[in-house]
C-alpha positions in Angstrom: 92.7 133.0 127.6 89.1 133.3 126.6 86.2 130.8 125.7 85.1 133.9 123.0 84.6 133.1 119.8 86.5 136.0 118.2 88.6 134.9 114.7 87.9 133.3 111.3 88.9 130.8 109.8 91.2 132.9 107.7 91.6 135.3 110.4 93.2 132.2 112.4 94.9 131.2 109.7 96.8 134.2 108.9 97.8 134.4 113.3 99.6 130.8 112.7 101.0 130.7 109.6 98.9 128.2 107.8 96.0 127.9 104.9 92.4 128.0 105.6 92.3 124.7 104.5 94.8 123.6 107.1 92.6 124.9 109.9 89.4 123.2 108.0 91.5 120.1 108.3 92.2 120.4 112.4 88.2 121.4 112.6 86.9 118.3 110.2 89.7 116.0 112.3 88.4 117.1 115.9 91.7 118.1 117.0 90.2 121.9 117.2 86.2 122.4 118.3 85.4 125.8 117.8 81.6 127.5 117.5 79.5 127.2 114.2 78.2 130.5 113.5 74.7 129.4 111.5 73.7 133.0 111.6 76.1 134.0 109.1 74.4 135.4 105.7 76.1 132.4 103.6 74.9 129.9 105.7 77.8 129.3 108.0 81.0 130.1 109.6 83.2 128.4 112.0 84.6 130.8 114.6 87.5 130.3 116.6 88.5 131.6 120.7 92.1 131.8 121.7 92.1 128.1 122.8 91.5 126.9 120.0 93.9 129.4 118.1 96.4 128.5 120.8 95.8 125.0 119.9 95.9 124.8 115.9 99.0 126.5 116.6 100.3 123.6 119.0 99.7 121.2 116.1 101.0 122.5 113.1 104.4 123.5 115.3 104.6 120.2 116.2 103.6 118.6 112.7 106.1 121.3 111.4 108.8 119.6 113.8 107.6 116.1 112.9 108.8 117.2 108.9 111.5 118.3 109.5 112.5 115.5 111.8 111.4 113.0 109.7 110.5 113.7 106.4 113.4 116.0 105.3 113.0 115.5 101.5 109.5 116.4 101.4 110.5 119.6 103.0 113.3 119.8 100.1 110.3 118.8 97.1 108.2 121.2 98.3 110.7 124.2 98.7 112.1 122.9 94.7 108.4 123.5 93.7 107.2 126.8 95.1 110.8 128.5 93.5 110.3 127.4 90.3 106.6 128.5 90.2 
């Protein structure tokens, strides 16, 4: 792995499986520490390396275990909600 900082938010996002928000979440949290691009015509924009890609995906695998371990139902609600909409 590299210490570049390569992917997006989004970018990351899309690799793993998750929402933007989700990676927002690890980033706000301090479970991921990736670069602040302040450069970035909008103001600014987080960028992620491979260890920190490598790790967002680490947590929501094992938060994605922890669910279905543990919180079955909520699994169930969830799946109920997104079919009927």
């Amino acid at each position: 792995m590299t210490d570049e900082y390569i992917y997006t938010v989004k970018q990351a996002a899309g690799m793993i499986g998750v929402s933007p928000r989700t990676i927002r979440h690890y980033i706000t949290t301090e479970q991921i520490t990736p670069l602040l691009d302040k450069n970035w015509h909008s103001g600014k924009r987080w960028m992620l390396s491979e260890a920190d890609v490598e790790r967002a995906r680490e947590i929501a695998d094992y938060n994605s275990a922890y669910m279905q371990r543990n919180r079955p139902d909520l699994i169930e609600a969830r799946r109920s909600a997104s079919s009927r909409g």
